[in-house]
N, C-alpha and C positions, 0 to 999 in steps of 0.2 A: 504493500500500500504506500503513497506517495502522499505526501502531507506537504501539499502548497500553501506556501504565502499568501493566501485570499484574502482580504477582506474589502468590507463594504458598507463599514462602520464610518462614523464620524472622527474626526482626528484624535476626540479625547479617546475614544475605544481601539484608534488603532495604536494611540500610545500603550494604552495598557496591554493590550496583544505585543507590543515590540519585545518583551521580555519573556514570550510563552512561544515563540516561534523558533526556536536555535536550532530543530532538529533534522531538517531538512537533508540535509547531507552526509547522517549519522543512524540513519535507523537500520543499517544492521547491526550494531553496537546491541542493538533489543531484541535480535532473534530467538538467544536461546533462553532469554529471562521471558518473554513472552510466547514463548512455543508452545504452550496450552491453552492459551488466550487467544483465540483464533479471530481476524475482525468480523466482525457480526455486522453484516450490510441490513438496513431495517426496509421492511417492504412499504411499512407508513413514515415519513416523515415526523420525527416526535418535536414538539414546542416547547423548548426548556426554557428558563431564564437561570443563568451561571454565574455566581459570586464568587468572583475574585481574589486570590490569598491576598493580594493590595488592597482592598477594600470596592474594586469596581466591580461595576455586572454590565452584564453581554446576556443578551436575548438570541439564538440559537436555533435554526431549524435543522436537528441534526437527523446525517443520512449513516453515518458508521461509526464506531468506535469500538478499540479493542485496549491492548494492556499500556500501548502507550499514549493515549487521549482518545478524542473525538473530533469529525472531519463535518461540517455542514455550512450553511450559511456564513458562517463568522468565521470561515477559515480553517485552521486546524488550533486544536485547544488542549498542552498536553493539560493531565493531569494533576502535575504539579504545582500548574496556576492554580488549582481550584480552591475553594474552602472545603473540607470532610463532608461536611452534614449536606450542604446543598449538591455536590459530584453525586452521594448519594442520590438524592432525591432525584435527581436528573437521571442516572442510573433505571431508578427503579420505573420511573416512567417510560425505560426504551425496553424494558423486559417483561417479557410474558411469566408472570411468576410460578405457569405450569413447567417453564422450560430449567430444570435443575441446573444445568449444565449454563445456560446464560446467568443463572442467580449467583455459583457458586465464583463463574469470573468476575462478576460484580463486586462480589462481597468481596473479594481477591484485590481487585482495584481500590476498593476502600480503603481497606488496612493497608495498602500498599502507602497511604496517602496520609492516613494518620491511625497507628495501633494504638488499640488500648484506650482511644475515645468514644465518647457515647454513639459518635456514627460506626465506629469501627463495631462495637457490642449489637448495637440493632443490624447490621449487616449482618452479622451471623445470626442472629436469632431468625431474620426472614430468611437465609439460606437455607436455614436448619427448618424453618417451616415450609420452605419450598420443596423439601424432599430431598436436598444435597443428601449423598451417600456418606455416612458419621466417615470413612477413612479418607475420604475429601476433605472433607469441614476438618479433620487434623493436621490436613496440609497445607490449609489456607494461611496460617498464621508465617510459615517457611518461604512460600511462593510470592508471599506479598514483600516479605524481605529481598527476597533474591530481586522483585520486579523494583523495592523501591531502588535496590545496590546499581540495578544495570540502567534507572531513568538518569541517577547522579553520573554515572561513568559516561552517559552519551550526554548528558548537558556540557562536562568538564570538554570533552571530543570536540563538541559543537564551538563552544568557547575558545578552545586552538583552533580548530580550523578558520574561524571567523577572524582570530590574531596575525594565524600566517598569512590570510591574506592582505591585512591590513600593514604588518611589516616583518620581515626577516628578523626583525631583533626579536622578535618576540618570542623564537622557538628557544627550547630547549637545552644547550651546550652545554659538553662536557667539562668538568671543571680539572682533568688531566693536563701539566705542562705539553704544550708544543714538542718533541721530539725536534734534535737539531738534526738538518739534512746534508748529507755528502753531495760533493758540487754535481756527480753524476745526477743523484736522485733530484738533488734540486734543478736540475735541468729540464731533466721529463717529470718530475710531477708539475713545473712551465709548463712544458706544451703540451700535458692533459689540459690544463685549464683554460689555458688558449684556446686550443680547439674546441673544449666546451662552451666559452665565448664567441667564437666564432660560429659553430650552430645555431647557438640562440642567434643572434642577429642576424642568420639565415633565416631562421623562423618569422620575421619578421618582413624579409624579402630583402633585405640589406646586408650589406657586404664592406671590407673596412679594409683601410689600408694600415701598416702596423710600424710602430714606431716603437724599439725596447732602448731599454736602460739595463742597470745590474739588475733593481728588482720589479721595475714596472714593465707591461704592454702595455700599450697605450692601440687602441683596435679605435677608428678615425674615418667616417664615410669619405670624409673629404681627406684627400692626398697635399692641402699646405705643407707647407715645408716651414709654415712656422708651430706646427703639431712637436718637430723636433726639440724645439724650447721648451712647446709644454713637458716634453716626457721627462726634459733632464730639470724642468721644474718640481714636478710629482718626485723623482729620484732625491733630490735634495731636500725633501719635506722628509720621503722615511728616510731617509739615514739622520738628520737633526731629531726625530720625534723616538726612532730604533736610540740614539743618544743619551735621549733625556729620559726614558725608561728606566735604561742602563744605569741613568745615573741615581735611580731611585729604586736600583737593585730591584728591577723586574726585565727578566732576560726577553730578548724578542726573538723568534726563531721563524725566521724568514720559510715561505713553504713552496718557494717556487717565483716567479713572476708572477704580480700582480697586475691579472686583465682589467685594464679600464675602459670600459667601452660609451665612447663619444658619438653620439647620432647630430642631425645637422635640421631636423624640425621637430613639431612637438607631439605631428603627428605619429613618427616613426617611434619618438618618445611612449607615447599611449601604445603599441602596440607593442612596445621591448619587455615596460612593465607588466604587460598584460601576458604576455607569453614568459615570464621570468617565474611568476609566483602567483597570476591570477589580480594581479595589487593596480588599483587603481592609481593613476600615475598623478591625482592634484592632491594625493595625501604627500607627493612625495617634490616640493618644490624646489631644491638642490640639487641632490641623487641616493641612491640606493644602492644599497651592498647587500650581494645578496652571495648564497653557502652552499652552493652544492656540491655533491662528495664526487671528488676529482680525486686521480694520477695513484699510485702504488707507492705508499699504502695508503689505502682511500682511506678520507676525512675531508667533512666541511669545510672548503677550502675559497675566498673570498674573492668576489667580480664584481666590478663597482660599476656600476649604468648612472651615467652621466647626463642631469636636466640639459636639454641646450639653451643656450642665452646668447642674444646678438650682442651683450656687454662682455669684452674677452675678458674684463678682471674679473664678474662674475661668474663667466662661466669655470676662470681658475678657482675661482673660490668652491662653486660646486661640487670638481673634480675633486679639490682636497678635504671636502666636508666625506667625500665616497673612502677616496683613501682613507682619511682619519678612523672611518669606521672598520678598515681592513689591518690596519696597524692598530687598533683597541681587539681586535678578534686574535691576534697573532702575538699581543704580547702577554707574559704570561701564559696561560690558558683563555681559551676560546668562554668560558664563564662569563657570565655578564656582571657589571656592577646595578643598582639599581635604577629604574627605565628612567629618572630626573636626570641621571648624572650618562648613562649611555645615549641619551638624546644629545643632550647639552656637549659633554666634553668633543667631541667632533666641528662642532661648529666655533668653540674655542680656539679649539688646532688651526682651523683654517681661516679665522678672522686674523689669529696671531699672525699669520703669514702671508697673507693678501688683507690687510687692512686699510690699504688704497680701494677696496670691493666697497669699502660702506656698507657693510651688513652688520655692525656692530650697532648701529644707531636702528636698524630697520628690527632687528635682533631684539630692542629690550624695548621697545614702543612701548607692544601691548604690556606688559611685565610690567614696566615701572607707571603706567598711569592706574594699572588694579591696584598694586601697594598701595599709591598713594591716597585711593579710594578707599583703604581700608580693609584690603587680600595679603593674605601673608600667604609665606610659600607651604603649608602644611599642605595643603590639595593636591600637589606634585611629589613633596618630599615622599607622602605616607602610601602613595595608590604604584598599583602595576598597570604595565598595557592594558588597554582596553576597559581599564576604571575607572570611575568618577570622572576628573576633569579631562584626562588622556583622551576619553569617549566624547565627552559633553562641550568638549571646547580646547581641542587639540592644539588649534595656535596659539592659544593663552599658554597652556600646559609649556607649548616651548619655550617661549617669553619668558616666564619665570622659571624654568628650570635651566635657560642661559645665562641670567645675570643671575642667580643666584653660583651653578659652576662659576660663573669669571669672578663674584666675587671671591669664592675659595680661593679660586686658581691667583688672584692677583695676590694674597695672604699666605697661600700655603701650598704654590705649585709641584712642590714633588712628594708633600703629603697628597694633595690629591690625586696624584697618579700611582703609589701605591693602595690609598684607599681603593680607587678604583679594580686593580691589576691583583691585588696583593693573594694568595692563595686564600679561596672562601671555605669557611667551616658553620658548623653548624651553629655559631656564636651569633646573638640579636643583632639586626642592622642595626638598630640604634648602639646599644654595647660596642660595636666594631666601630660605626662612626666617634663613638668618644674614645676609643684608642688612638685612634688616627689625631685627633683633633683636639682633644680634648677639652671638650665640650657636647654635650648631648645634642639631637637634629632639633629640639623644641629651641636648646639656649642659642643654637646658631642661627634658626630661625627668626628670635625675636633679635637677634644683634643686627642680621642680614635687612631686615623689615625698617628697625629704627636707622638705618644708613642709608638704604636707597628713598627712605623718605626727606631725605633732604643734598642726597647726592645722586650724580647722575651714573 
């Protein structure tokens, strides 16, 4: 069964659906928790009205439901939106209470949804009056467990998938050092990636001329021959930033050539992102680094897809916001810092060193006019991708998670780059931020807040 995005509600009902929809692309995650829960297509349209675990209700002409929601009018509706006692009652209105076998998935879906409450109690009492067979009625309390165990596993599913395609940072990375490469292996695990780069940009119908350094490709629709400046521009960014690592005692171990691939409009742009990871390219107004597992011995290994700009300092500036993110993947381990400071730190790197670009001014706009309205950086500091302000208001999210990095960074720049790099343990972000810093993310917060409210 396919559970579409429908509705045909009014905006306030499609907001409240925004949050009950995520499963689209994940329901085999529900096979084997729902493989006795067969969907039940109803030959009468049943009339429900469905209250909301948020506190909203949605009116419902529904045509199916089985162990993972219900499909009709209003779209699809899992069950975990619902409140217990009304799923119920909505339940009981699409079931012929002769039919055991619909009563006993019902009741199954209830407790799935809340055990041990007064809906979960009267669901069995009417299965058990409906004739369920007693060695059912003992399994339901198990079944409902395993169906609520596999709705959370495919919501989580849903939640990644909807991240990776929102951005590369967001996946998963091992927190294992880099392994250092012999000049052989570092050569061809290069031109795995190259040529992995070069495909993609195939896929797109474009083709690139190539420009190397020690550790960049630079892949270039256009054949300038002032591309050559930019590559040994990118070369002189890693080896200063491979430097200053070093000099904060986090080793970088180079994995080959770093493909940087430069398109020449914005339309080829929308199509690179598009075929790179699905990711729509006006989330991504710089560029994007993205991980696919490249050369012997495979690992996620990093290709930077470059915004284009008819401004050549911005578009330098782009390239280095890409690289910056291929040198924070490569030093250390591939581990991420948290999303404030892996957004932030790249556009750091790259202001520091195209600061003739003017993105440092374009960079703290939004940021410094929230402060001084009265937003501190907690909304950035405390959330992961696709949280709170990340979701609700992503250019702000960067704004302040910029000038709050430059502050550190102008205070405490090779503390910040081992906070960032430094090997992660199971130790509190906050406890690890006050090792680095010492100061907790609340006191650097309100230090951070009383500064920018009267500096620029």
């Amino acid at each position: 069964m396919a559970y579409a995005n429908r509705t045909v509600f009014s905006q306030t009902t499609v907001t409240n659906l925004a949050k009950i929809l995520p499963f689209t692309a994940v329901l085999a995650a529900y096979a084997a928790a729902r493989a006795d829960i067969q969907p039940r297509i109803l030959d009468i349209r049943a009339q429900v009205k469905l209250q909301l675990a948020d506190g909203g209700e949605v009116r419902c002409e529904v045509a199916r439901w089985d162990g993972l929601g219900l499909e009709g009018s209003c779209g699809s509706v899992a069950w975990d939106a619902l409140q217990a006692g009304p799923a119920f009652a909505a339940l009981k209105s699409m079931v012929a209470e002769r039919d055991a076998d619909a009563c006993a998935d019902a009741a199954t879906v209830v407790l799935s949804i809340d055990d041990g409450g007064p809906a979960a109690r009267s669901a069995l009492e009417w299965a058990r009056k409906a004739g369920v067979d007693p060695k059912r009625l003992e399994r339901i309390r198990s079944e409902a467990l395993a169906l609520r165990q596999a709705r959370a596993a495919a919501a989580e599913a849903a939640r990644v998938a909807l991240l990776a395609r929102s951005t590369p940072e967001s996946a998963a990375f091992p927190s294992k050092p880099w392994p250092s490469l012999h000049s052989d292996d570092f050569n061809a695990v290069g031109a795995a990636a190259v040529e992995e780069a070069r495909a993609l940009l195939a896929r797109t119908g474009g083709s690139a001329t190539l420009h190397e350094s020690q550790h960049i490709a630079l892949l270039s629709e256009s054949g300038d021959n002032a591309l050559v400046k930019d590559t040994a521009a990118l070369e002189r960014f890693f080896q200063h930033w491979r430097a200053e690592f070093e000099e904060a005692s986090i080793t970088l171990a180079a994995q080959g050539r770093i493909p940087v691939i430069v398109v020449q409009d914005r339309d080829r742009w929308r199509l690179l992102v598009q075929a790179a990871f699905g990711g729509d390219a006006d989330r991504h107004p710089d560029a994007v680094t993205i991980y696919p597992t490249t050369g012997l011995p495979a690992a996620a290994r990093p290709i930077v897809l470059v915004h284009p700009d008819a401004d050549p300092l911005r578009q330098r500036y782009n390239a280095l916001v890409g690289v910056s993110r291929a040198v924070l993947h490569l030093a250390g381990s591939p581990a991420r810092p948290p999303a404030w400071l892996n957004e932030a730190l790249p556009k750091v790197m790259a202001d520091l060193e195209v600061p003739q670009a003017k993105m440092d001014r374009v960079l703290r706009e939004r940021g410094l006019a929230a402060v001084r309205k009265g937003v501190d950086f907690g909304s950035v500091l405390n959330a992961r991708y696709g949280e709170g302000i990340w979701e609700s208001d992503p250019a702000l999210a960067q704004s302040l998670s910029y000038i709050f990095a430059r502050w550190i960074s102008e205070n405490a720049p090779q503390r910040l780059l081992r906070y960032a790099k430094a090997p992660r343990t199971s130790e509190p972000e906050d406890a690890r931020f006050q090792r680095h810093f010492g100061m907790t993310l609340a006191e650097a917060n309100t230090r951070a807040v009383r500064w920018f409210q009267t500096n620029d």
